[in-house]
N, C-alpha and C positions, 0 to 999 in steps of 0.2 A: 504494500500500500504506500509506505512512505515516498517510491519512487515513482508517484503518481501525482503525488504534491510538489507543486510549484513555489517556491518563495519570493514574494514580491520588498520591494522595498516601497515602506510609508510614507517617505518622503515625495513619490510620485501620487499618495490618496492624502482626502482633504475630510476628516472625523463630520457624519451629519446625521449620526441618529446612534441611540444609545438602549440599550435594553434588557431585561433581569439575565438574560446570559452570555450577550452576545454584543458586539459595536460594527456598528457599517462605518463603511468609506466610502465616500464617492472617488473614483478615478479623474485625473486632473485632466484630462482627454477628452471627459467629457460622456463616455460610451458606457463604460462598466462601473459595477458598484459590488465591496467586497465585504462581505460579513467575515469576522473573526467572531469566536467564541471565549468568552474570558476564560484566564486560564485556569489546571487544572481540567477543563474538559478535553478529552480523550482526541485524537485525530480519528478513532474510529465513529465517533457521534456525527463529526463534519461530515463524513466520506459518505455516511447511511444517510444524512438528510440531504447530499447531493445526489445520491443515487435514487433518492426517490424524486428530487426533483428532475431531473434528466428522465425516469419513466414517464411522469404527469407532461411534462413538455412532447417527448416522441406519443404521446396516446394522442396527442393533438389538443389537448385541452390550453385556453390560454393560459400562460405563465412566461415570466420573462426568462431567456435564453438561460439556461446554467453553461458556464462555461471551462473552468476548470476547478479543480481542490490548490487550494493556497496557503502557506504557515508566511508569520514576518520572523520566524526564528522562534515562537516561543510561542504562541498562538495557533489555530488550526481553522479554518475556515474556506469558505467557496467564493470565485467570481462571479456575477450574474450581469446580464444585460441590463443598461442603467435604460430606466423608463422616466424621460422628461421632456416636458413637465409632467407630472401625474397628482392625482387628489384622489383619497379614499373613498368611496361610499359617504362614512360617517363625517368626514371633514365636510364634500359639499351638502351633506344636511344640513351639519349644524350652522355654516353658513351661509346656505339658501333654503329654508325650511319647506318651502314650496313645491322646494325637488324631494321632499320624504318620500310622497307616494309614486309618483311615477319612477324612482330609483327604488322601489320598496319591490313594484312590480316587476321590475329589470331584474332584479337579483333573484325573484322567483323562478325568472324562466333560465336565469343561467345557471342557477342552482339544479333547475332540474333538467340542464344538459349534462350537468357531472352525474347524476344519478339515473341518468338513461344510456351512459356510456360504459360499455363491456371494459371490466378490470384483467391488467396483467397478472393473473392468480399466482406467476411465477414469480414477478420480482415485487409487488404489492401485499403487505402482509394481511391476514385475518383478522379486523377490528375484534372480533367475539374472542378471537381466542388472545390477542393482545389486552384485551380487557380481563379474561377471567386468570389471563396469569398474574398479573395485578391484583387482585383481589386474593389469589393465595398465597403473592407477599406479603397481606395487611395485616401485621402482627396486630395489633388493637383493636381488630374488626372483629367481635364475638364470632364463634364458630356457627351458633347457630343461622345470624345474617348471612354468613358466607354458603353455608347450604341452601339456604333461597337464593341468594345470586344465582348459585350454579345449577339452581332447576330452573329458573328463567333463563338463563343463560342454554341450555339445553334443548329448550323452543324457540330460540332465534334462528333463525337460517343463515347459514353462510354465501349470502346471494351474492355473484360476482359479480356486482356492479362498482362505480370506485365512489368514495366516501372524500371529502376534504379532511375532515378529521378535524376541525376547528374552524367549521361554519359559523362566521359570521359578517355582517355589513362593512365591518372595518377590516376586513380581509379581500378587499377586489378594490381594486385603482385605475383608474382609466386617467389615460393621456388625452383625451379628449375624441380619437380615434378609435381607441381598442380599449374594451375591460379585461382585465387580468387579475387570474386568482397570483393572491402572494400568500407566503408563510402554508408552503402547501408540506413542511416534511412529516405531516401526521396523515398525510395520504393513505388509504387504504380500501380493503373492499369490504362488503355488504349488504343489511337493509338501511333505506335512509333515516329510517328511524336515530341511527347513531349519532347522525349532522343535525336533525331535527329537532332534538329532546333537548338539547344546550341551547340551541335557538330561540324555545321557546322556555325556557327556565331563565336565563339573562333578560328577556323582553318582559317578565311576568312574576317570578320570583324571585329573581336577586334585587339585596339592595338597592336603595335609590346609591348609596356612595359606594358601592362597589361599581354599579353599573357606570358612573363617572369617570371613576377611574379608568376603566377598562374601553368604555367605548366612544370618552368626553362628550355625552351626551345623555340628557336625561329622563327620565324613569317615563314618563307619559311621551317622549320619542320615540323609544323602546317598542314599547305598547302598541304604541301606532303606527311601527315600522311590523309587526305582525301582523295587527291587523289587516296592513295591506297587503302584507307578503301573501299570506294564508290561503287565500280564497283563488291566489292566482296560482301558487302551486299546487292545490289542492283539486284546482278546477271547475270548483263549486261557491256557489255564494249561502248554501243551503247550511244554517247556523246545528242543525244538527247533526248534521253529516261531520261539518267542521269541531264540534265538540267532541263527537267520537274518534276523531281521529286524533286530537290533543289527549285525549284519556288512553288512547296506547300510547302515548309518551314516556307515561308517570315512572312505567316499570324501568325506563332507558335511561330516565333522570336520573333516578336512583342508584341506577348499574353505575354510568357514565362518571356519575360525580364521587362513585367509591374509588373507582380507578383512578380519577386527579387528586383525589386525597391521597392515593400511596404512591401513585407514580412520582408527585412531585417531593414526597416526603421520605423518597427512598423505602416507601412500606412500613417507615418507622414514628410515623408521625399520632398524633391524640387523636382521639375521635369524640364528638362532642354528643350530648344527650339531645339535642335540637337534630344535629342528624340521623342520629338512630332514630326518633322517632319519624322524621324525614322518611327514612326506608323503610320503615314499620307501614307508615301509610300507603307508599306506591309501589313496593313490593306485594307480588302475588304471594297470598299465603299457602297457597297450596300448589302442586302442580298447574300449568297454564293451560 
């Protein structure tokens, strides 16, 4: 692997965005922009989230160019094709509010061209089974939850279709030309339920100041960025139909957000009595 990484020097990138693991550059050229991951992360973390960005770009889905793997000496990270100008989803809301719904709609139908497109089962991993190994790292997570995980988990299908794997509005940027998914390296295949259930838990159930933080934009945007999404991905404007189909969520919510509790906590992290009961609720109690 190592001899597949290229080492740039920084004194040609100019630092323009900062994030919990990772620092971009933009190239002084103008063309390319280079993520490093703070250190201590692995060159093998870089190398997997560039190999799945290179699958999602050859499947033909948009994403901007990956180009090669790159270290400046002590760091590990990828090139990508710089996209400029570009603006988020969430940016031109919160700066044109206007554009909520008609961008709310847009994201529905490109959403479900990632979820109408046949996944590389070979080099794309299994959301279901990336999630239930997580779940049997959560040292903290009672045994008995974890036995309902894995009987729900047991009735989901491994449908091969491809997943973003952190679906949401502030993850696709357009240049004004072309929308493009970014922060695609949780790519993977099968029901959309898995992109869905975080979509509509951040729009519905997360904090007003988490939701802030995370998407700079707030709680009744959220809301009404589903609202609009919903109906257009769903295909229906028919509220019962659309309530049935938010109630298979509940189980996914559940699942989804055991896995980001131990994935980002190394499996080692607390678990609080708000979320247990959390899972108590949208957990099937019995087989599905």
């Amino acid at each position: 692997m190592e001899n597949n990484i290229q080492k740039i020097n920084l004194e040609d990138y100019i630092q323009t965005g900062e994030g919990g693991t990772a620092l971009t550059y933009n190239h002084k050229n103008g063309k390319t922009l280079a993520k490093l991951f703070t250190p201590g992360w692995a060159a093998d973390t870089a190398a997997r989230e560039f190999r799945i960005n290179q699958v999602v770009y050859e499947i033909g889905l948009p994403t901007p160019q990956p180009i090669r793997l790159i270290t400046d000496g002590t760091r590990f990270g990828a090139e990508y094709e710089l996209i400029s100008p570009k603006r988020s989803f969430t940016r031109i809301i919160s700066q044109e509010p206007e554009q909520l719904v008609p961008l709310s709609e847009r994201f529905a139908r490109l959403a479900r061209q990632i979820h109408q497109t046949p996944a590389d089962t070979q080099r794309l991993p299994d959301m279901k089974v990336i999630v239930g190994s997580w779940i049997d790292k959560f040292e903290k997570l009672p045994t008995d939850f974890k036995e309902r995980f894995h009987r729900f988990l047991d009735f989901v299908p491994s449908t091969p279709t491809c997943l973003h794997g952190d679906l949401h509005i502030g993850n696709i940027i357009t240049d004004g030309q072309r929308n493009l998914w970014i922060d695609v390296g949780d790519f993977a295949y099968g029901v959309p339920q898995w992109d869905l259930c975080m979509m509509y838990y951040s729009a519905n159930l997360m904090s007003s100041e988490r939701i802030e933080n995370l998407f700079h934009v707030d709680s009744p945007t959220m809301r009404a960025h589903w609202n609009a999404f919903a109906p257009v991905y769903y295909g229906t404007q028919d509220k019962d139909v659309l309530e049935a189909e938010v109630r298979k969520l509940y189980p996914f919510i559940a699942t989804k957000i055991a896995f980001l509790v131990a994935k980002l906590r190394d499996g080692k992290g607390a678990i609080s009595e708000p979320m247990l009961q959390m899972f108590d609720k949208f957990l099937p109690q019995a087989a599905c």
